[in-house]
ZAKE-578752 format. One record per residue (C-alpha): residue in three letters; x negated, y negated, z. Coordinates in steps of 0.5 Angstrom, whole numbers, plus 500, padded with zeros to 3 digits. Last residue first. Example, Ala and Ser with C-alpha at 12.3 -4.5 7.8 and 13.67 -1.06 7.14 Angstrom:
BEGIN
<atom aa="Ser" X="473" Y="502" Z="514"/>
<atom aa="Ala" X="475" Y="509" Z="516"/>
//
This chain:
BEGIN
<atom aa="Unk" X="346" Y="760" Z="515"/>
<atom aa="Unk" X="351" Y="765" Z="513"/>
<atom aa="Unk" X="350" Y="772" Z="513"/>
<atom aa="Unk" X="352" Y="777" Z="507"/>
<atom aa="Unk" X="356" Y="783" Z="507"/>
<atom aa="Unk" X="357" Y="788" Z="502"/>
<atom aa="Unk" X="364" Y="793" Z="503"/>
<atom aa="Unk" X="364" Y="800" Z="500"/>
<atom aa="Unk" X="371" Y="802" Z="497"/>
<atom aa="Unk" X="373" Y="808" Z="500"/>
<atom aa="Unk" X="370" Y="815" Z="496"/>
<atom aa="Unk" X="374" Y="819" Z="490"/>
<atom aa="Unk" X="369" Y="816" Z="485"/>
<atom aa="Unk" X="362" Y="819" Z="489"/>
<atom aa="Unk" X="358" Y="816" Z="494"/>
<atom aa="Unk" X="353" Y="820" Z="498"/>
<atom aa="Unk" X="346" Y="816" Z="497"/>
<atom aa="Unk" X="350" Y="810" Z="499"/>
<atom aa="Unk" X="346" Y="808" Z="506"/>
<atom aa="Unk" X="340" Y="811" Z="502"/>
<atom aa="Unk" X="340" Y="806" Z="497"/>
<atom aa="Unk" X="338" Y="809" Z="490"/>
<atom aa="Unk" X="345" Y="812" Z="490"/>
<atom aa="Unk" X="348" Y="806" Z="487"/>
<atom aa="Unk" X="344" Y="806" Z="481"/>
<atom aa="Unk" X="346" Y="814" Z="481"/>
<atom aa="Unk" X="352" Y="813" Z="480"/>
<atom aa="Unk" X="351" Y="809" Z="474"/>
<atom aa="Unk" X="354" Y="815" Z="469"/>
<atom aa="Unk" X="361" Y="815" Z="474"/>
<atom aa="Unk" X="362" Y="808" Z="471"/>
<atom aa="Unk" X="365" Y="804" Z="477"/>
<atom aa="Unk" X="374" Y="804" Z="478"/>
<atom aa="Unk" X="374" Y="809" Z="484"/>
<atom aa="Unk" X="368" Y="806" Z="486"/>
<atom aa="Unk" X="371" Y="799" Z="487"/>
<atom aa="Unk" X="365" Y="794" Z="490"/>
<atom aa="Unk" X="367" Y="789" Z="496"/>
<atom aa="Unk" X="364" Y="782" Z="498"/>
<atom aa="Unk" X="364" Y="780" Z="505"/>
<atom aa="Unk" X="362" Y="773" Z="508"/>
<atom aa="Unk" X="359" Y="772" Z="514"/>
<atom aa="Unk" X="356" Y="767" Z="519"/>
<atom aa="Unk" X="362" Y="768" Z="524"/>
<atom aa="Unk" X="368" Y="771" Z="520"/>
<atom aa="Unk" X="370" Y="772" Z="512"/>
<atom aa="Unk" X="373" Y="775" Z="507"/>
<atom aa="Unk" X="374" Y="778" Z="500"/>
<atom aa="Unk" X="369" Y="774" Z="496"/>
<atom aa="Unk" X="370" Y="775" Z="489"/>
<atom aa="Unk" X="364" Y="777" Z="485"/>
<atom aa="Unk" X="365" Y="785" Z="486"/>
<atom aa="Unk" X="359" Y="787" Z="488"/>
<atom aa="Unk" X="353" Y="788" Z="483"/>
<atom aa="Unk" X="349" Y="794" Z="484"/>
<atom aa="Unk" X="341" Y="796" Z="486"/>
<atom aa="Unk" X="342" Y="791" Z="492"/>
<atom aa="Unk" X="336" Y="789" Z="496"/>
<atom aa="Unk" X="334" Y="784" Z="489"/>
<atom aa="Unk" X="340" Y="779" Z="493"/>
<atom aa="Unk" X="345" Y="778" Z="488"/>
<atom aa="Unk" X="345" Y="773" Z="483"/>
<atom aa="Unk" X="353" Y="771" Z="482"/>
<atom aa="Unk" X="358" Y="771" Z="475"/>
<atom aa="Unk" X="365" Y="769" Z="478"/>
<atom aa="Unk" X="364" Y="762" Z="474"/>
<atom aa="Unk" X="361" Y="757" Z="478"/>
<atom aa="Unk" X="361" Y="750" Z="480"/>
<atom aa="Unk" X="357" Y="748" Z="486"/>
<atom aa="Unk" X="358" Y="742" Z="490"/>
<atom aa="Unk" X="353" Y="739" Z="494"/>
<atom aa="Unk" X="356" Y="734" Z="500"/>
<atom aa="Unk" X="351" Y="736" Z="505"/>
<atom aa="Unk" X="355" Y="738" Z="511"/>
<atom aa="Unk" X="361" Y="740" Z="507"/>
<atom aa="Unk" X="357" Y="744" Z="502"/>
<atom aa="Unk" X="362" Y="746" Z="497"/>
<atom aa="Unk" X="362" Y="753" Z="494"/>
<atom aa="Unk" X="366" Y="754" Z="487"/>
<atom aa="Unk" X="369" Y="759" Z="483"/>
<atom aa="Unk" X="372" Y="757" Z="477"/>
<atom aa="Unk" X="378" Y="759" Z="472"/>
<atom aa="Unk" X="380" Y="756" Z="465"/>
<atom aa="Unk" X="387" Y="757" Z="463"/>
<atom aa="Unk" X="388" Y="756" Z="455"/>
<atom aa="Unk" X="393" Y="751" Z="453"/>
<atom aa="Unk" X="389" Y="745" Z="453"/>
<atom aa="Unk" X="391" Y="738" Z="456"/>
<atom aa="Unk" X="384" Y="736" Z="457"/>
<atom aa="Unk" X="382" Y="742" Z="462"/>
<atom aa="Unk" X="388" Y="746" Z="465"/>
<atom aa="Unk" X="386" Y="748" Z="472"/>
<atom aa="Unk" X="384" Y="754" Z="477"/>
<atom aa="Unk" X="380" Y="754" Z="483"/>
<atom aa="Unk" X="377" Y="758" Z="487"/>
<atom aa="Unk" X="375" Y="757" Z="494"/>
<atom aa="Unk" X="369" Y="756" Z="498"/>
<atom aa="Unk" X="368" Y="752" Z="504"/>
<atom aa="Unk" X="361" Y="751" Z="506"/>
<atom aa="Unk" X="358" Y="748" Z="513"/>
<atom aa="Unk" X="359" Y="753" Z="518"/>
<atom aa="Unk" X="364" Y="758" Z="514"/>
<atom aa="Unk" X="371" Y="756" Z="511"/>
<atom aa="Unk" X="375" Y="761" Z="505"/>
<atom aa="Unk" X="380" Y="759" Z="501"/>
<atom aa="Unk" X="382" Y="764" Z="497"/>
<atom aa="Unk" X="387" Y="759" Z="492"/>
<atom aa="Unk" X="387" Y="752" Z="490"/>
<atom aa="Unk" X="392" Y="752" Z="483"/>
<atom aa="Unk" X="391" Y="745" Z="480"/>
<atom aa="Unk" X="393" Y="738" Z="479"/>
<atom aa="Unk" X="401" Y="740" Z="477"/>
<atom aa="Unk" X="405" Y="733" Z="476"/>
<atom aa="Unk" X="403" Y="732" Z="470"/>
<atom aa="Unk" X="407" Y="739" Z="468"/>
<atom aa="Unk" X="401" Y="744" Z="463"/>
<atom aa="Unk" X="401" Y="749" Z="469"/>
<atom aa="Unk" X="408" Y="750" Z="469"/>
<atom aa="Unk" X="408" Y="748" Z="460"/>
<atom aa="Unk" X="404" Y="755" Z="461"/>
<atom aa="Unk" X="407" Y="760" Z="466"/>
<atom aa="Unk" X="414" Y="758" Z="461"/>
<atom aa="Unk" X="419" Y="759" Z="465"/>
<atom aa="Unk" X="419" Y="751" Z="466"/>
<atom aa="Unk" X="422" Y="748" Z="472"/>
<atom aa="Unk" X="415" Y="744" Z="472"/>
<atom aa="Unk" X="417" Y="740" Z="467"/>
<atom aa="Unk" X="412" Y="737" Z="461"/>
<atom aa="Unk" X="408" Y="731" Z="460"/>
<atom aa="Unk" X="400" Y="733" Z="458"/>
<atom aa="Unk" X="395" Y="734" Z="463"/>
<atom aa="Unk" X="388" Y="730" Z="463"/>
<atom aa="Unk" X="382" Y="732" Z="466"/>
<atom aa="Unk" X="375" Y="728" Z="466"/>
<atom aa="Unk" X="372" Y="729" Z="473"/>
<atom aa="Unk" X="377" Y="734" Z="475"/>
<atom aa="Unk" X="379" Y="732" Z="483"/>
<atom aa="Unk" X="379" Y="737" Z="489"/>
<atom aa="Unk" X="381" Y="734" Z="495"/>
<atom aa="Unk" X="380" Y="736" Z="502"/>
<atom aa="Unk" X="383" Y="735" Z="509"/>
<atom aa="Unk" X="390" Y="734" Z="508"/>
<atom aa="Unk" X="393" Y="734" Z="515"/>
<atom aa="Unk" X="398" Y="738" Z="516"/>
<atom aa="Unk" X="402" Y="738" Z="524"/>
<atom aa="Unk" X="403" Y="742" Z="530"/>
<atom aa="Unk" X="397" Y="740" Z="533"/>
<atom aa="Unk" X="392" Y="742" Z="527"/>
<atom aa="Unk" X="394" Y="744" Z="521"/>
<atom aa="Unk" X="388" Y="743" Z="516"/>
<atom aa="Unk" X="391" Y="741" Z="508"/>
<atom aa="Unk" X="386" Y="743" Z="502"/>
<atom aa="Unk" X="389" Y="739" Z="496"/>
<atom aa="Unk" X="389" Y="740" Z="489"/>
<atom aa="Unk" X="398" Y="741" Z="490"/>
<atom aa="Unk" X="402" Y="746" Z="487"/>
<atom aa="Unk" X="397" Y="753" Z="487"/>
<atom aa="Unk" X="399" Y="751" Z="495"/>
<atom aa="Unk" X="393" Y="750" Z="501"/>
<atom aa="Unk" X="393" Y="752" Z="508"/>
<atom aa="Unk" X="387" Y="752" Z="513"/>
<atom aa="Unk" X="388" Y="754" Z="520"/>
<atom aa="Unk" X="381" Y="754" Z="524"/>
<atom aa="Unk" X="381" Y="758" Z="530"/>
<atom aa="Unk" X="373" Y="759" Z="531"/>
<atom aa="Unk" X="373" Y="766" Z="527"/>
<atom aa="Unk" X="377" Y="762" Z="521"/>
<atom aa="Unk" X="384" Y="762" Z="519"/>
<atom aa="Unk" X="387" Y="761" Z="512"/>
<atom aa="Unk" X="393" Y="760" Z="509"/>
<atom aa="Unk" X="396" Y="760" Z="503"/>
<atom aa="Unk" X="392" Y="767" Z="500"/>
<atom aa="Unk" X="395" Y="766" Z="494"/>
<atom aa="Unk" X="401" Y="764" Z="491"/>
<atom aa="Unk" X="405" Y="765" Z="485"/>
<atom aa="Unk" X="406" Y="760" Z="478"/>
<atom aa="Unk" X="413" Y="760" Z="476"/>
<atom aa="Unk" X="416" Y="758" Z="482"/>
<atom aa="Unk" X="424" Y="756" Z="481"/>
<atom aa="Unk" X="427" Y="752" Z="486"/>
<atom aa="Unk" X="432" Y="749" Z="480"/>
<atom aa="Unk" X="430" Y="742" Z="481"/>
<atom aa="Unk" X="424" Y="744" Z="484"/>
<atom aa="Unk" X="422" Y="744" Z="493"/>
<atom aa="Unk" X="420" Y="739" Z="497"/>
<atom aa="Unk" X="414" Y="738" Z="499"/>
<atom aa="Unk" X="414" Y="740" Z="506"/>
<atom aa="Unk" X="419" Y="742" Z="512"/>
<atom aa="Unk" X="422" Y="741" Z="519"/>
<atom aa="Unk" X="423" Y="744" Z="524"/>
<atom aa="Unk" X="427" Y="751" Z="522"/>
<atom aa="Unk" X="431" Y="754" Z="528"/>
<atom aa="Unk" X="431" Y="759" Z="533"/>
<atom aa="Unk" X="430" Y="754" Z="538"/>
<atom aa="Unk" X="424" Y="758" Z="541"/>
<atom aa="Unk" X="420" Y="760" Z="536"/>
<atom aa="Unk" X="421" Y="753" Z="531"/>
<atom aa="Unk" X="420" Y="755" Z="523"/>
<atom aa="Unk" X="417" Y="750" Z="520"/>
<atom aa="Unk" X="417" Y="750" Z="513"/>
<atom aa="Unk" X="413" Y="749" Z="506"/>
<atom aa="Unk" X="415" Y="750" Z="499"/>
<atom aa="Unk" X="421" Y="746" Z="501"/>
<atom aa="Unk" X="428" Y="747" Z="499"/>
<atom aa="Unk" X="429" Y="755" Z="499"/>
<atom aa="Unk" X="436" Y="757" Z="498"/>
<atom aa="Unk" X="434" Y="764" Z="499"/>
<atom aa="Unk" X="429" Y="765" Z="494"/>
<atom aa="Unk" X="423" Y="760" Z="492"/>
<atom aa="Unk" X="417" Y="764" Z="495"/>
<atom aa="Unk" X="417" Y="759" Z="501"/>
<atom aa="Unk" X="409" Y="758" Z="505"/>
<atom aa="Unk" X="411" Y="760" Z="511"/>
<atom aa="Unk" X="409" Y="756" Z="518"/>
<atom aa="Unk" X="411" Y="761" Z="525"/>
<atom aa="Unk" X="411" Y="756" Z="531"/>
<atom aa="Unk" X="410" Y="755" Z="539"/>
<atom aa="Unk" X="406" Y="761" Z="541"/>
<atom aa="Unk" X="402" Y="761" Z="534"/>
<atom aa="Unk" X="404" Y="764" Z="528"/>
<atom aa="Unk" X="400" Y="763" Z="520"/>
<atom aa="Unk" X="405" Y="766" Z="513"/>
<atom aa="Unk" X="404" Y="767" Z="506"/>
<atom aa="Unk" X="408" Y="769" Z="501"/>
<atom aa="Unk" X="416" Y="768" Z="504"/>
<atom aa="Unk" X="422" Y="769" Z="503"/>
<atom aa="Unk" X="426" Y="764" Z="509"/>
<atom aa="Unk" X="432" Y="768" Z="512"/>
<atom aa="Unk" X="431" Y="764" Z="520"/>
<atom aa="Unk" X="425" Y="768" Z="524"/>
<atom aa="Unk" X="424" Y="773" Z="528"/>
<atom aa="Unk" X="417" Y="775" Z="532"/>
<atom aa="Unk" X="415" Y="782" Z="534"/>
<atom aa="Unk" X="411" Y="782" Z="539"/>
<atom aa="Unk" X="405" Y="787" Z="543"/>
<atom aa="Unk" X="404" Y="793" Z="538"/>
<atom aa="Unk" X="399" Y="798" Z="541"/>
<atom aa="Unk" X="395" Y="799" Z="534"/>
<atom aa="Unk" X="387" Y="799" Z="537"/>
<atom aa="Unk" X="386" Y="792" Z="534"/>
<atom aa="Unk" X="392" Y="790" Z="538"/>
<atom aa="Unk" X="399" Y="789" Z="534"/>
<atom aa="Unk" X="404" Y="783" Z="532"/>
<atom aa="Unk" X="410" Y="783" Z="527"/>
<atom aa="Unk" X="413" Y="778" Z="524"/>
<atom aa="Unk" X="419" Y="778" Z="521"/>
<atom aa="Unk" X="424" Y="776" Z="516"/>
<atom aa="Unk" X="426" Y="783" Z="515"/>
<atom aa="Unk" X="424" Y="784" Z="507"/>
<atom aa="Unk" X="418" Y="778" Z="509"/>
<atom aa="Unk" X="414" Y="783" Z="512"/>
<atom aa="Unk" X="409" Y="779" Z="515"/>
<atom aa="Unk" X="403" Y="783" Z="518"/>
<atom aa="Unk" X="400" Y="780" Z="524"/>
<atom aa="Unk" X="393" Y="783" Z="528"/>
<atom aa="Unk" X="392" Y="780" Z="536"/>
<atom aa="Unk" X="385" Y="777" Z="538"/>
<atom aa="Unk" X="389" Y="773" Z="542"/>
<atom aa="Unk" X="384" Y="767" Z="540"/>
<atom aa="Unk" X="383" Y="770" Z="533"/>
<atom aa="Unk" X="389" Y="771" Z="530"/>
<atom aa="Unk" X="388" Y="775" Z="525"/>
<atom aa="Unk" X="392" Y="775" Z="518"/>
<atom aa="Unk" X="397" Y="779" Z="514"/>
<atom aa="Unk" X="401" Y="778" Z="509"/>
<atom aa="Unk" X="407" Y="781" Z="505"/>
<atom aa="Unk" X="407" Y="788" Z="507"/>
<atom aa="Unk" X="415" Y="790" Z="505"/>
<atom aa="Unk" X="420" Y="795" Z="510"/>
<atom aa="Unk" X="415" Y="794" Z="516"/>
<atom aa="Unk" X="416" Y="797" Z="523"/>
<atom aa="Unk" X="416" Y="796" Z="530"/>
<atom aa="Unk" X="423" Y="794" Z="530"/>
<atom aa="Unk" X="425" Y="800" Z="526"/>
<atom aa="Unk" X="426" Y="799" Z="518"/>
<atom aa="Unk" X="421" Y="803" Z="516"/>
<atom aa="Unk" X="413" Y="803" Z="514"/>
<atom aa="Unk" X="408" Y="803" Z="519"/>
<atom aa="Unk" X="403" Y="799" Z="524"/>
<atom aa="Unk" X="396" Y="799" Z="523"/>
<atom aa="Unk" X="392" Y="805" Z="523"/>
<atom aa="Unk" X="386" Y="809" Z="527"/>
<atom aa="Unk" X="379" Y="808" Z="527"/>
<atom aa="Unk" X="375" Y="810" Z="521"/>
<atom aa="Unk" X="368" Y="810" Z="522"/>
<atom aa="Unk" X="365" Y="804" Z="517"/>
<atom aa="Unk" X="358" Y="803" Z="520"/>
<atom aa="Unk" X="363" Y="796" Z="523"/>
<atom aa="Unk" X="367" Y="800" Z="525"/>
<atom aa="Unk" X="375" Y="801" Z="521"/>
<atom aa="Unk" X="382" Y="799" Z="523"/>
<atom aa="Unk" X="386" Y="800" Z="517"/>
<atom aa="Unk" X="393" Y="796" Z="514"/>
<atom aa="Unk" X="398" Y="799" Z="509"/>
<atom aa="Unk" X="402" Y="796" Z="503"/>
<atom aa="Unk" X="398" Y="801" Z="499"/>
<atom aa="Unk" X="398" Y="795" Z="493"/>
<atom aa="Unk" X="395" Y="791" Z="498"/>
<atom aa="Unk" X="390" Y="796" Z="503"/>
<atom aa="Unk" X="388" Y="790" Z="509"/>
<atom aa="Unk" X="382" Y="792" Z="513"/>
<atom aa="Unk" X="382" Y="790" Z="519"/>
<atom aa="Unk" X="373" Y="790" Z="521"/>
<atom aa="Unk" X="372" Y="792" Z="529"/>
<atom aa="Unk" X="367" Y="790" Z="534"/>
<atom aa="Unk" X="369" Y="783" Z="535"/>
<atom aa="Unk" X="375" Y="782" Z="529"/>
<atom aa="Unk" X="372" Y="782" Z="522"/>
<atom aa="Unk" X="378" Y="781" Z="517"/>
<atom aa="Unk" X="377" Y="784" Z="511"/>
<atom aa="Unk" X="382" Y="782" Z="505"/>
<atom aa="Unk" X="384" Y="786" Z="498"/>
<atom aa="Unk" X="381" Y="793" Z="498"/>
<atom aa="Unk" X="386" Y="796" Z="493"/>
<atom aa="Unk" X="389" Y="804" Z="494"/>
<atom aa="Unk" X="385" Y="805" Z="500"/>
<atom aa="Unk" X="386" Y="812" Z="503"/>
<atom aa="Unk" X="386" Y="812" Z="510"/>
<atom aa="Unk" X="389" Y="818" Z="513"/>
<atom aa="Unk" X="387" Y="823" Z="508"/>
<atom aa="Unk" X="380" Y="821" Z="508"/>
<atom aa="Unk" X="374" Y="817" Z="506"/>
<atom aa="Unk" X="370" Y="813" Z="511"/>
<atom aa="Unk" X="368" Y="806" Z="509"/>
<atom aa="Unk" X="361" Y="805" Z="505"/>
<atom aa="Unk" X="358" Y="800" Z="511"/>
<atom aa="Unk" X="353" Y="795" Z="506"/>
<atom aa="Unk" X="348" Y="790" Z="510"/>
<atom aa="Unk" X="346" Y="784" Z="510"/>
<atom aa="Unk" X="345" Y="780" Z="505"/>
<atom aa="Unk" X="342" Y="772" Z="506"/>
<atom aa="Unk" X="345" Y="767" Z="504"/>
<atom aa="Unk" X="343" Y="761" Z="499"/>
<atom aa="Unk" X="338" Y="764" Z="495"/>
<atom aa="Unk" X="341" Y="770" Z="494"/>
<atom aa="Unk" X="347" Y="766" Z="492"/>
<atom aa="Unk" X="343" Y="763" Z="486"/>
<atom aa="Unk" X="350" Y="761" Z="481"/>
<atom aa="Unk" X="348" Y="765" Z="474"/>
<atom aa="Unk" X="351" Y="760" Z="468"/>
<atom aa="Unk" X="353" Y="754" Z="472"/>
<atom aa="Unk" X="358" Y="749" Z="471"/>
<atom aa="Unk" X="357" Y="742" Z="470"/>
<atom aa="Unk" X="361" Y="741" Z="465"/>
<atom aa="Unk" X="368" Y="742" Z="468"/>
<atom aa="Unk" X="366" Y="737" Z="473"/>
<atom aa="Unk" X="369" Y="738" Z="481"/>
<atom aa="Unk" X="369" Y="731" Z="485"/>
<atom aa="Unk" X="371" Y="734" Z="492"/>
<atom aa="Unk" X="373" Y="729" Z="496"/>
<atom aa="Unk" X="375" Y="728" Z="504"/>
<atom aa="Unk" X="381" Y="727" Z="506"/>
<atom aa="Unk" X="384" Y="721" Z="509"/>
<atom aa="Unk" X="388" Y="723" Z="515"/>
<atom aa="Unk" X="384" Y="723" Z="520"/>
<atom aa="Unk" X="380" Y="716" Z="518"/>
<atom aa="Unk" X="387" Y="713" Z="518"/>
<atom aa="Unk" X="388" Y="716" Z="525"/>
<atom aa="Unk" X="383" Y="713" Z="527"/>
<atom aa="Unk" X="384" Y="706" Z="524"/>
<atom aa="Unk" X="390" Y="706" Z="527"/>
<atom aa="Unk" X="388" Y="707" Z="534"/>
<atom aa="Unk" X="383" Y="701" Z="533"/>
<atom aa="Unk" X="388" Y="696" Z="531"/>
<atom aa="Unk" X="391" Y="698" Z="536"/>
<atom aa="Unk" X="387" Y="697" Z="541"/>
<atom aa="Unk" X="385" Y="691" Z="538"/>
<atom aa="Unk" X="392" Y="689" Z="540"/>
<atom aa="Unk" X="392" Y="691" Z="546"/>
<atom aa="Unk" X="385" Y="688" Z="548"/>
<atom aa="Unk" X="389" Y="681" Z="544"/>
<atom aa="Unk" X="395" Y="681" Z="549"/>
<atom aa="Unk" X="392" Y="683" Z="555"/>
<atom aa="Unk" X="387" Y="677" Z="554"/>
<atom aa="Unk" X="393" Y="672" Z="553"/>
<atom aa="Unk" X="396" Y="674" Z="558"/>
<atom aa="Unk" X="390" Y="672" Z="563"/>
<atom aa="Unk" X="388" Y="666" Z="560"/>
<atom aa="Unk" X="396" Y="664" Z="561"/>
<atom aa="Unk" X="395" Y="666" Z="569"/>
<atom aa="Unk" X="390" Y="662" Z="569"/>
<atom aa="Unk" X="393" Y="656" Z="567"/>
//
């Protein structure tokens, strides 16, 4: 009898726990919404009000780091990775702007790259990776440009790209006989493991990716597709949907993805819309986000900034209310981030030479001219 008592006991712990393993994993895997309304948005945001301006750092100008477009910046301990996209280069500068020395160089050497496609710091190896998708491979250098690895993989075109010790993930460009927008290549088998969201009938990728993957100070790897209105966490070798961006009011018209027409791609009532630059510090997640409101034919673009703490989304388009410290308005798009910050950028080679003197009215920026680097402005995150 006691025997039984004690079976049956085993049997329904065991079973509890199961229950509870489940619904562990459920809670996981769930993600957590962002209801976003297109009405709703707001004519100035009150970014001043939020987080708080640091500084600005006007990078140094000369003829070994000439930035032809300021698209990424990296902060990495003492040090900001700059990313030059159309220069197809990548710079190391001081935090007071002070140019250091380059990242890598173009060739076809085992050190080299034919085409910078991405770049992405590694914050746990302290370590700077450039994709060149020409080579399928990864290149891996130390901040002060000493090359430490390079890494091969199976000839998959890629946009974007995240690597550890174990695993090269690459969001696919559709070239390639590609099957899956989204692949995992094996290290040490040399082979692809597995794959997400199959491709289209024809392959063809008619909306282009942005900043797929995004990896934060604290080791953090978010990965999002212009396909999918879903921002995915991945953790342990595995992709976990984390948020869902969901238009109150939408409706999308029946069309087919495999369109070449950009619009009918956007117009399929399959696509929910195109998360891109998604950026994550302490308990805001910012990103930008691109729709088709009710079936209609023009593309409508916003910025949003979500309080992950708070559940407070705010919805804004592009227009930003600088702190009064600052005599100019910076680019409105967030260009990087890091522990407590966010980076902001201002293009003085395209800034009307008549308003210069606006600019020189802080005296960090009183010797800046039209053939000068970008200046770079921060802001701190509480």
């Amino acid at each position: 009898m006691r025997t039984k008592r004690n079976i049956t006991s085993i049997l329904l712990v065991a079973f509890v726990a199961l229950v509870l393993a489940g619904c562990k994993d459920n809670s996981t895997t769930l993600p957590e919404e962002i209801l976003v309304h297109p009405d709703s948005i707001e004519e100035k945001f009150p970014f001043a009000d939020m987080f708080h301006y640091e500084k600005c750092i006007p990078l140094e100008t000369n003829e070994k780091c000439q930035i032809s477009e300021l698209h990424r910046v990296f902060p990495l301990d003492s040090v900001l990775v700059i990313w030059d996209r159309s220069g197809e280069k990548v710079f190391v500068f001081n935090r007071n702007g002070k140019f250091l020395n380059k990242i890598g160089d173009k060739g076809h050497g085992n050190v080299e790259y034919v085409r910078l496609r991405d770049v992405l710091v590694d914050y746990k190896k302290k370590t700077i990776n450039l994709l060149d998708d020409f080579s399928y491979k990864i290149l891996s250098f130390h901040q002060d440009g000493t090359h430490v690895e390079t890494i091969k993989y199976n000839k998959t075109g890629a946009f974007g790209f995240y690597c550890d010790d174990e695993k090269v993930w690459l969001e696919s460009d559709g070239l390639n006989d590609s099957t899956s927008l989204l692949s995992v290549y094996d290290r040490e088998k040399g082979e692809t493991e597995k794959t997400y969201f199959p491709m289209f009938k024809d392959g063809r990728i008619p909306i282009l990716s942005e900043k797929t993957f995004s990896v934060d100070p604290e080791g953090q790897v978010l990965f999002s597709t212009p396909y999918i209105n879903t921002i995915y966490k991945i953790e342990n070798d595995r992709l976990f949907p984390k948020y869902r961006v969901n238009i109150i009011g939408n409706t999308l018209d029946d069309s087919d993805l495999t369109s070449d027409s950009y619009i009918e791609g956007l117009q399929a009532k399959n696509y929910y819309g195109n998360i891109s630059d998604v950026y994550h510090v302490n308990d805001y997640l910012f990103f930008l986000f691109r729709f088709l409101y009710k079936g209609s034919s023009k593309l409508t673009s916003y910025s949003v900034c979500y309080n992950t703490k708070e559940k407070v989304c705010h919805l804004f388009d592009y227009t930003l209310q600088h702190d009064k410290k600052l005599t100019f308005s910076p680019g409105c798009f967030i260009i990087g981030s890091g522990q407590n910050e966010l980076f902001f950028t201002l293009d003085l080679s395209s800034y009307p030479t008549e308003l210069l003197p606006i600019i020189h009215r802080m005296p960090e920026l009183s010797n800046c001219t039209n053939d000068d680097n970008p200046i770079i402005v921060v802001y701190n995150v509480p």
